[in-house]
C-alpha positions in Angstrom: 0.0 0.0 0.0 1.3 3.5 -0.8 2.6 5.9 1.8 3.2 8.9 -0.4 1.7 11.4 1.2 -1.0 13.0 0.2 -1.2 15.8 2.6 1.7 17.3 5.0 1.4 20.6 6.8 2.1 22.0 10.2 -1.4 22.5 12.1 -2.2 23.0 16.0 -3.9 19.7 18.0 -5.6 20.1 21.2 -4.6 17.5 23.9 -7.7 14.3 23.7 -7.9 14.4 27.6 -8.0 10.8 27.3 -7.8 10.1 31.2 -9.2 12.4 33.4 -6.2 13.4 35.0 -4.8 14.6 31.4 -4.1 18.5 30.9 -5.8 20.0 28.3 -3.3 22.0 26.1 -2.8 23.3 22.5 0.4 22.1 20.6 1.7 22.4 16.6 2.6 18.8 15.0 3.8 18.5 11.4 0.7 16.1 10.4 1.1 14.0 7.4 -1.6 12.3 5.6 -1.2 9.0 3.6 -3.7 6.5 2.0 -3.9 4.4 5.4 -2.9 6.9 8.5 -2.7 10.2 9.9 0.1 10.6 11.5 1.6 13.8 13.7 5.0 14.6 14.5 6.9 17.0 16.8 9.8 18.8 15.1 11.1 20.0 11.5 10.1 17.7 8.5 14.1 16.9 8.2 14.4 15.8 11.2 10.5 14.7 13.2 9.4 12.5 15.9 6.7 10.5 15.6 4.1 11.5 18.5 0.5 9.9 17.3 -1.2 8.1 14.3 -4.7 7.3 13.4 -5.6 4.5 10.9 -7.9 5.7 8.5 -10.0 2.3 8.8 -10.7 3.7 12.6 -12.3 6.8 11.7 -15.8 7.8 12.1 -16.3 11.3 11.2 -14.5 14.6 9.6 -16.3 17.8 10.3 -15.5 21.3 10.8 -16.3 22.9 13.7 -18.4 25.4 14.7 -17.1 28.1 17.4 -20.1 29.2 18.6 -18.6 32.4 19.3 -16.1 31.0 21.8 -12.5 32.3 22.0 -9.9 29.5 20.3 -6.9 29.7 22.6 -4.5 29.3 19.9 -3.1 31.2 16.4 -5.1 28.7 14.4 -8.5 30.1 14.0 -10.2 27.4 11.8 -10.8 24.1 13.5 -12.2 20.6 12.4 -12.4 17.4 14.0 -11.6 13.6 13.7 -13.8 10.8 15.4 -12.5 7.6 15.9 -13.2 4.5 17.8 -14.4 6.5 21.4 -12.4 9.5 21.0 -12.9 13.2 18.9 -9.4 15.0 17.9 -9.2 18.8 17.5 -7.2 20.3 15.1 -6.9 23.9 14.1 -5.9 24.6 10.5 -3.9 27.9 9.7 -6.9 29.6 7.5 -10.5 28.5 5.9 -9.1 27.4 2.7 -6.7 25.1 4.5 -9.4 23.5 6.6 -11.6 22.6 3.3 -9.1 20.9 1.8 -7.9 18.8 5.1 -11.4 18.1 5.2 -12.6 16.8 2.2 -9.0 14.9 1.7 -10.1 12.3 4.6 -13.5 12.4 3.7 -12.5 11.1 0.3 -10.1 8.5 2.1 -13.0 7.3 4.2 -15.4 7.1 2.0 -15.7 3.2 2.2 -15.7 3.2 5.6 -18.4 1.3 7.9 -18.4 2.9 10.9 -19.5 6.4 9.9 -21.4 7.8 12.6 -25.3 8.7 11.7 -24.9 11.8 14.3 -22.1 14.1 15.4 -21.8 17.3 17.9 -21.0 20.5 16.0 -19.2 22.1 18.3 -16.6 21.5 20.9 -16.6 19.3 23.9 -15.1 22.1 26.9 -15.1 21.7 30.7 -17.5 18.3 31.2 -20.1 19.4 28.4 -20.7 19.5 24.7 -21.4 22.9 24.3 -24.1 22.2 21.3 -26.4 20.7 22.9 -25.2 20.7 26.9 -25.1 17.0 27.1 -22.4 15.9 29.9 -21.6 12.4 28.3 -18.7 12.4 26.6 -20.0 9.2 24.6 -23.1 11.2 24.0 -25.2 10.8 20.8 -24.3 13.3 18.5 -27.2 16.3 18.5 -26.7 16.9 13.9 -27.5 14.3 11.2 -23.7 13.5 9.6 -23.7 13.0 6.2 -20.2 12.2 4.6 -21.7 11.6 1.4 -23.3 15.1 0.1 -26.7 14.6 -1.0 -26.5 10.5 -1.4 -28.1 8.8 1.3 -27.1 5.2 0.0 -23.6 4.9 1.6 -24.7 5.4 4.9 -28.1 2.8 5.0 -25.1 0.4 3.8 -23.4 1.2 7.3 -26.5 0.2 9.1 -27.1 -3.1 6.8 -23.5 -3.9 8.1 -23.6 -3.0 11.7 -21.5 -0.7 13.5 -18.9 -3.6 15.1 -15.6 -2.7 15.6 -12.2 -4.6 15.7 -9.6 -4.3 18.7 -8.1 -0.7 18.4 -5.2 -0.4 17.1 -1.5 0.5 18.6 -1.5 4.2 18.8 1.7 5.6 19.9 2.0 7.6 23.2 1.2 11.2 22.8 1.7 13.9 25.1 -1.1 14.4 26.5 0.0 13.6 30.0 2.6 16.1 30.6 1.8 17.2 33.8 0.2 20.4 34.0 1.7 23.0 36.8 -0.2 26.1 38.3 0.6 28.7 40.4 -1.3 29.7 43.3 -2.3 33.3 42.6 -3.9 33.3 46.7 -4.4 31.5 49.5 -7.1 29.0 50.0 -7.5 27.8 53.1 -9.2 24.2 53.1 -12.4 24.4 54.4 -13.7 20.8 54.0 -11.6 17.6 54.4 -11.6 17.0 50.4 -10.5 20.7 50.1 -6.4 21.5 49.4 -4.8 24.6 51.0 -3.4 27.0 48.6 -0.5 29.1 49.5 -0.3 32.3 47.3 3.2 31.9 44.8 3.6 28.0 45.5 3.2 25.4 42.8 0.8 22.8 42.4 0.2 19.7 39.8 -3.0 19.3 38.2 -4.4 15.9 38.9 -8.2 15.8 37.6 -10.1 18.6 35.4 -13.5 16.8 35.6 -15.3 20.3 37.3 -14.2 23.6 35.4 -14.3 25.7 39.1 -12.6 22.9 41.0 -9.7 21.5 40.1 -7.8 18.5 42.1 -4.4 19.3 42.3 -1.7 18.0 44.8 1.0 19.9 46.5 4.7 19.1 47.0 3.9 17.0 49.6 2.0 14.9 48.2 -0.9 15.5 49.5 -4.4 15.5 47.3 -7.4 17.5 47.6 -9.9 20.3 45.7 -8.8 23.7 44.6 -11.0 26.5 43.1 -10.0 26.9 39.5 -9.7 31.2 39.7 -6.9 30.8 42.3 -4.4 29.6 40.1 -2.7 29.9 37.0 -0.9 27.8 34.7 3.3 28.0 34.9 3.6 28.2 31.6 6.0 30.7 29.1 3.8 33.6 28.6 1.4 33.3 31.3 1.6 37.3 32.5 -1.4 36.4 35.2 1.0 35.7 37.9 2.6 39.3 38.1 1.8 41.4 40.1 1.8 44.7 37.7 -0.3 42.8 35.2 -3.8 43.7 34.7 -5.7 41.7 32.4 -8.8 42.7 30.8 -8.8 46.2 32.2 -9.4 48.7 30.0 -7.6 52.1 29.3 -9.4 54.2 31.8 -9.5 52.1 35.1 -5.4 51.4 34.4 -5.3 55.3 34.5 -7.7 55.1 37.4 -5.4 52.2 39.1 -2.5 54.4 38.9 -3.9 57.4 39.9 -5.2 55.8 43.4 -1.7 54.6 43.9 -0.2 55.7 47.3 0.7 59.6 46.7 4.7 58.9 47.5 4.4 56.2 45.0 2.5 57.1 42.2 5.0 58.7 40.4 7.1 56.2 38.1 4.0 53.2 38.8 3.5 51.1 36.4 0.8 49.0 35.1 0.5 46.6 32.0 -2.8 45.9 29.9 -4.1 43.6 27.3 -6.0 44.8 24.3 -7.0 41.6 22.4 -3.4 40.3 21.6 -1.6 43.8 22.4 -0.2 44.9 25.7 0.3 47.9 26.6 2.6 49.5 29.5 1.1 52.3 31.7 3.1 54.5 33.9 2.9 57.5 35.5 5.9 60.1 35.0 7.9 61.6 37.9 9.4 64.3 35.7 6.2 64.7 33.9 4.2 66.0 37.4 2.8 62.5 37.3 1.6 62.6 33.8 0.5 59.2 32.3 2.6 57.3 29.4 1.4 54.5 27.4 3.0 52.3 25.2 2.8 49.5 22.8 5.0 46.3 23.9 5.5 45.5 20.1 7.5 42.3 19.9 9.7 40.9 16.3 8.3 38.6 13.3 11.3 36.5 14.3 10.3 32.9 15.8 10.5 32.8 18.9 9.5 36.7 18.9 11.4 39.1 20.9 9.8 41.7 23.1 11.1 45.6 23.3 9.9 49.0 24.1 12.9 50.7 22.3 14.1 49.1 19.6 18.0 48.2 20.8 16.8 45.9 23.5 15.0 43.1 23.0 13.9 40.9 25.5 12.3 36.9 25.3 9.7 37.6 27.4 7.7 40.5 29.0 9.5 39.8 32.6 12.3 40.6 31.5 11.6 43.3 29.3 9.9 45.1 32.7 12.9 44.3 35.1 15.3 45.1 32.8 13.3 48.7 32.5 13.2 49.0 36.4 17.0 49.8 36.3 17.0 51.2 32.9 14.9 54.0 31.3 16.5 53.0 27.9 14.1 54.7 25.4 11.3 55.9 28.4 11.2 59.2 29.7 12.2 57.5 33.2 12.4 54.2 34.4 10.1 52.0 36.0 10.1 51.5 40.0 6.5 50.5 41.6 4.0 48.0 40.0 0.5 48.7 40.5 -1.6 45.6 41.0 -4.9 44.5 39.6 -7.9 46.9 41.1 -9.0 43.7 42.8 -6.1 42.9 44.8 -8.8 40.3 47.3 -9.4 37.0 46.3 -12.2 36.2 44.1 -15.5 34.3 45.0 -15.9 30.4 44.4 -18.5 28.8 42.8 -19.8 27.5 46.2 -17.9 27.3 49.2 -15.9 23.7 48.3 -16.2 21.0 46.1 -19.7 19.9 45.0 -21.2 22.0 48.6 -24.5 23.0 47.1 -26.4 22.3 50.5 -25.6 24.5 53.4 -26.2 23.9 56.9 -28.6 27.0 58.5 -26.3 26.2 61.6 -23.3 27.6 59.9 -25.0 31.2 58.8 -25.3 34.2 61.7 -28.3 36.5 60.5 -27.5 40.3 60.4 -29.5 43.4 59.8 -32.1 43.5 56.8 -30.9 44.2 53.8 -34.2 44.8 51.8 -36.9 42.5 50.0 -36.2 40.5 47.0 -38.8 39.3 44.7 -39.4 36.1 46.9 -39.1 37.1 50.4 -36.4 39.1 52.8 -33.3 40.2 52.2 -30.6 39.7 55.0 -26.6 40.3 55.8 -25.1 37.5 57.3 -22.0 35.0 57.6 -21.1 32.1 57.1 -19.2 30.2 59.7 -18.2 33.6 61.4 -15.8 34.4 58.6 -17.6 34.6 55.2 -19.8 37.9 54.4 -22.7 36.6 52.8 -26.9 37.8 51.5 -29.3 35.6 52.8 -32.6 35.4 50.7 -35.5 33.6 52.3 -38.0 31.9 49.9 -41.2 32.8 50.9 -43.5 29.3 51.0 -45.5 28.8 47.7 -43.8 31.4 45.7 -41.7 28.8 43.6 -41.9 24.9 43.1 -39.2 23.7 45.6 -37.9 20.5 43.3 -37.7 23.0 40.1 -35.9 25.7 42.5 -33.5 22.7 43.7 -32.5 21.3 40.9 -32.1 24.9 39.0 -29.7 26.0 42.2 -27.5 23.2 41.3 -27.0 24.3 37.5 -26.5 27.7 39.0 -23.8 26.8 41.2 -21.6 25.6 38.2 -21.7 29.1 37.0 -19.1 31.5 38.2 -18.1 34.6 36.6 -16.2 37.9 38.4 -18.5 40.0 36.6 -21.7 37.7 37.9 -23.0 37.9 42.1 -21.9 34.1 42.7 -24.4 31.8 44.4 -22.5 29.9 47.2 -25.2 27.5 47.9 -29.1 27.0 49.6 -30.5 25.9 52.9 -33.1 23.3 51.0 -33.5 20.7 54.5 -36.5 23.6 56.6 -38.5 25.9 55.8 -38.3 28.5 54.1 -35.5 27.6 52.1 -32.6 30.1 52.5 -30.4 31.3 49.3 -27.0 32.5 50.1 -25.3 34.8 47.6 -21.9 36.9 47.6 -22.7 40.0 49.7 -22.0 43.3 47.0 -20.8 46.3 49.3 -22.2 48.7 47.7 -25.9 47.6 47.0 -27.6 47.7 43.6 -26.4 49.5 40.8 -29.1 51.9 40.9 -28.0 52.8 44.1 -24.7 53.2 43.6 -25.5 55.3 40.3 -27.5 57.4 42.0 -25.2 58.0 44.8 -22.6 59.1 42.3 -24.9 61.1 40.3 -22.8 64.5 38.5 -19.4 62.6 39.4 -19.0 59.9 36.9 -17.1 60.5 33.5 -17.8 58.9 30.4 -15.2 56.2 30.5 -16.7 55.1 33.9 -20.1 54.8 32.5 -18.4 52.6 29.5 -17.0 50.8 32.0 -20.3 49.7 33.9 -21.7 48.8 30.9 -18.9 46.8 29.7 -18.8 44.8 32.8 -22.3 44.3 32.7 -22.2 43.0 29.1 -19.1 40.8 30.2 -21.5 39.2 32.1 -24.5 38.8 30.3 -22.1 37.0 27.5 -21.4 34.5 30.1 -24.9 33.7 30.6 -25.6 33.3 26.9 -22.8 31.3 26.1 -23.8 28.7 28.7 -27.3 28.5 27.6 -28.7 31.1 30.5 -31.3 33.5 30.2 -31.7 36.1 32.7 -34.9 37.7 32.3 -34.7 40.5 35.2 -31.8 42.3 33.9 -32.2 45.7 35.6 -30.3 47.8 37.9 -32.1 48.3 40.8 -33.3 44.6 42.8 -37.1 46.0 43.6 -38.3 45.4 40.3 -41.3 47.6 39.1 -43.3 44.8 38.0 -45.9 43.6 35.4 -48.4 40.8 35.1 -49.8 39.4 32.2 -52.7 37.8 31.2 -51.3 34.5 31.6 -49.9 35.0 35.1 -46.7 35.8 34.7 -44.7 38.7 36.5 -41.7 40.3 34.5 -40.1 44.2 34.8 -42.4 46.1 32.3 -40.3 48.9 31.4 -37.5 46.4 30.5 -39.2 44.2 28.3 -39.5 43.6 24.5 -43.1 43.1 22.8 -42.4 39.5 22.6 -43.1 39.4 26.1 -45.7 41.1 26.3 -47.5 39.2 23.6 -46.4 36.2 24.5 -44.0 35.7 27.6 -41.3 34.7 25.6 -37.9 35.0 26.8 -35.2 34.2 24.9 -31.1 35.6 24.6 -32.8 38.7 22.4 -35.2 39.6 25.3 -32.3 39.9 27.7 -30.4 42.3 24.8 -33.6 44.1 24.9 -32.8 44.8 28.5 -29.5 45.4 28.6 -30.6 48.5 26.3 -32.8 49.8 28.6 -30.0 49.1 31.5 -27.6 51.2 29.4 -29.5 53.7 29.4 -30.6 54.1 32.8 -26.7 54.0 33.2 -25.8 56.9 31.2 -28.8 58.9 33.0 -26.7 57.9 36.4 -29.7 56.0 37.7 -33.1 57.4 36.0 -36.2 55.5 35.7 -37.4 54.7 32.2 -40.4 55.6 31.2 -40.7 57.6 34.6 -44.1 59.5 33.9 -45.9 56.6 32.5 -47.4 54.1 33.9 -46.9 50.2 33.1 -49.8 50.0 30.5 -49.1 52.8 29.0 -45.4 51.3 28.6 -46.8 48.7 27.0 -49.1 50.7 24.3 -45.8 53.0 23.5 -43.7 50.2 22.8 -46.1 48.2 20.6 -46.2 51.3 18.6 -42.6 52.0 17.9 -41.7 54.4 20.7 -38.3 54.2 22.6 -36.5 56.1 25.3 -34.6 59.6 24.4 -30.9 59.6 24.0 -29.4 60.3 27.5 -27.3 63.1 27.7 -24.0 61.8 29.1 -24.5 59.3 25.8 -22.5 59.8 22.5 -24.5 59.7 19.4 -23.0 56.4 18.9 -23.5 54.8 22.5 -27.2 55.6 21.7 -27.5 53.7 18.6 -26.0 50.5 20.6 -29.2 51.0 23.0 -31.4 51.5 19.6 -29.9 48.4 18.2 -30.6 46.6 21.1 -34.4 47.9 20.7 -35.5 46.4 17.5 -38.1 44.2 17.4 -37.4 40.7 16.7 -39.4 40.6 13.3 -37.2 43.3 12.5 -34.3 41.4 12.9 -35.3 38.4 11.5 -36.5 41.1 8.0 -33.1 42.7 8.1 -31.0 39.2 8.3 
């Protein structure tokens, strides 16, 4: 049998997490296609390793990949995938053109195959779910019809005459998918339940299971085993910026000015910061000699492979560490150099997605009740602790308001979510009555409040800001399948019921819902229009001299709220984009 190849070129594989324990990771192999195998290699073409092959026979499906509007962690922006036998490989070609044609290639080599699957998942399989159709078994049935053969449906009733029965698999060679992955602890954890492993800020741990996306298991240089929150550390890998101190990621150009400018007075001057702006940094300092005026500059790094770093052009630097300690002695090109790094403007550590390791149920015993808060939607509103240490809100669930086993098992899907930009739930008291929720306790109350509070002393970029974060947010929800329905900034909702029965914030709501209660990912954009703009009035009500019905009547006929004045002409067109009807939509698409 031939092996000319019929294919060779370098693409990017993500690790097949074939145990539990194995990392997942993103790594460039020189693949090489022939009439009976794939087969990847590590190195040059002159001089390769062999890491992994596939025989051709094996495979069940070839399909592109749909991102779903996902971030791919790696150069490669155009990924397909390989089933075979039980397991799905990633790989990311280097631009569309190159994908179609690695593609059809092994759909024309397995052509004759008979185990071609009848279904496949679209998108990716990430942190314990596919993320097309949220189904948490690996093995899963796929959720699309496949259909290797175009149009013809003969090929694949001959599969089924056949039967799906599959020979021994074959020898694959080890790959390196069980490198051992290595984090640093970015704080402390201190173990709170006996499965739980305590975290000391700057030491390293090993990754030992990734079944949970917010809790890892890890083990420590003792040897010791046990469950770590996921946002506490960071991978020790080349590159990885997280662990410094002066790096701020995802922080935008006005609270990295802000972050300097709160700096300690004797201090602030020569501070420094560094940002990310999709794949850019950026260094921020403030100038001694400049009466504390703020500098920015681009870290622009060479086409050469590896890439070099620099900030003046005669000294290059592998990597951005050394770039900034070289400049802490050096001004070399800056007006000064740098001496103080500014950390992230959330120097405590963040929340958990509960308080340990699959702790949904908390004991009432545990939480001391405070003063009252307010009233929620579903009952009282308290401050509280839990176990004397942990500030916490306390919501009691007034009886009858909400079907207890729906409420139970939605708090459990809600405790897997866990976002900085999202109040975490921590768990519920489900075992008396009433049931208690207990949330991360915000300082500052509602957003309304704290709008309203700052009314006349917010700037533009600090409104951006809100509504960026808020949007942040809101992405998260969508992208794991959430809808949030009661987007607005103040928690005493001014409320609406319709004919059917169902309560939802009028002034905040599409047509859709009124006509029809429908919620949906649009209804929440809807919202987050009318929450823009209550931000850009620093707190206003909309619609404040009508009353709910009449809200209703405007809407249906077209009406929207005025452009706030703190808005630019083109923040208002966001909100008005966010305010088209769905019908519209669907017409202008």
């Amino acid at each position: 049998m031939s092996v000319e190849p019929i294919l060779e070129e370098r693409l990017i594989k993500r690790s097949q997490q074939k145990k539990i324990t194995s990392p997942l990771n993103y790594k460039e192999r020189l693949f090489v296609l022939t009439k009976n195998k794939l087969t990847y290699y590590d190195g040059k073409p002159e001089k390769k390793f062999k890491k992994g092959s596939i025989e051709l026979s094996r495979i069940r499906c070839v399909e592109i990949v749909k991102n779903g509007g996902g971030t791919i962690p790696c150069q490669n922006k155009y990924p397909f995938q390989i089933v075979y036998d039980t397991n799905t490989l990633y790989v990311f070609a280097p631009s569309q053109s190159s994908r179609s044609i690695w593609v059809q290639s092994l759909k024309d080599e397995i052509k004759d195959n008979q185990v071609v699957l009848v279904k496949f998942h679209p998108l990716f399989w990430l942190d314990g779910a596919w993320l097309c159709c949220r189904q948490v078994e690996k093995q899963a049935l796929g959720c699309e019809e496949y259909n290797l053969f175009g149009d013809s449906k003969s090929s694949l009733t001959n599969t089924h005459d056949h039967g799906l029965i599959c020979s021994p698999p074959p020898n694959v060679d080890e790959d390196d998918d069980d490198e051992e992955e290595v984090v640093v602890a970015l704080y402390d954890f201190p173990a709170t339940e006996p499965h739980d492993l305590r975290l000391i800020k700057g030491d390293e741990y090993i990754i030992v299971e990734r079944s949970d996306a917010n809790w890892f298991k890890a083990r420590n240089h003792y040897g010791e085993e046990g469950y770590i929150p996921s946002n506490y550390v960071t991978e020790k890998i080349s590159g990885n910026l997280v662990q410094y101190g002066w790096y701020s990621k995802q922080v935008n150009r006005n609270k990295a000015e802000e972050l300097l400018r709160n700096e300690d007075k004797s201090r602030m001057e020569d501070s420094l910061t560094i940002r990310r702006l999709s794949e850019i940094l950026f260094l921020i300092f403030a100038c001694r000699d400049g009466g504390g005026a703020i500098k920015h500059y681009h870290i622009k790094k060479t086409e050469a492979s590896p890439p070099q770093f620099y900030l003046a052009e005669k000294h290059l630097f592998y990597s951005i560490p050394e770039l900034i300690e070289y400049h802490k002695h050096n001004a070399a090109g800056l007006v000064t150099r740098l001496r103080y790094p500014v950390g992230k403007p959330d120097k405590s550590a963040p929340s958990t997605a509960g308080f340990s390791y699959e702790m949904w149920e908390i004991n009432p015993s545990e939480l001391t009740f405070m003063k009252e808060l307010g009233c929620g939607q579903f009952g009282q509103v308290r401050l509280g602790k839990w176990r004397a240490q942990h500030k916490v809100a306390i919501k009691f669930i007034r009886e009858g308001a909400m079907s207890e086993e729906d409420f139970i098992e939605e708090a459990k899907i809600m405790m897997k979510l866990s976002h900085p930009k999202l109040v975490q739930l921590y768990g519920v008291c489900s075992q008396q009555k009433p049931i208690y929720i207990v949330t991360e306790f915000m300082e500052h109350g509602s957003l309304l409040h704290f709008l309203q509070r700052g009314r006349g002393g917010f700037s533009l970029g600090s409104l951006l800001s809100i509504s960026l974060d808020v949007c942040e947010g809101m992405e998260y929800l969508e992208a794991h399948g959430f809808i949030h329905r009661d987007l607005v900034s103040s928690s005493c909702q001014t409320s609406y019921t319709s004919s059917s029965g169902a309560r939802f914030p009028v002034k905040w709501s599409p047509p859709e819902v009124f006509n029809f209660c429908k919620y949906s990912s649009k209804s929440d954009v809807w919202s987050y229009g009318v929450l823009m703009w209550e931000v850009f009035t620093e707190g206003r009500m909309p619609f404040d001299n009508n009353l709910n019905h009449e809200v209703v009547t405007l809407v249906m006929q077209g009406h929207r709220l005025y452009k706030p004045k703190l808005a630019t002409p083109t923040l208002y067109e966001i909100m008005h984009l966010c305010w088209k009807e769905v019908n519209a939509l669907i017409t202008q698409t």
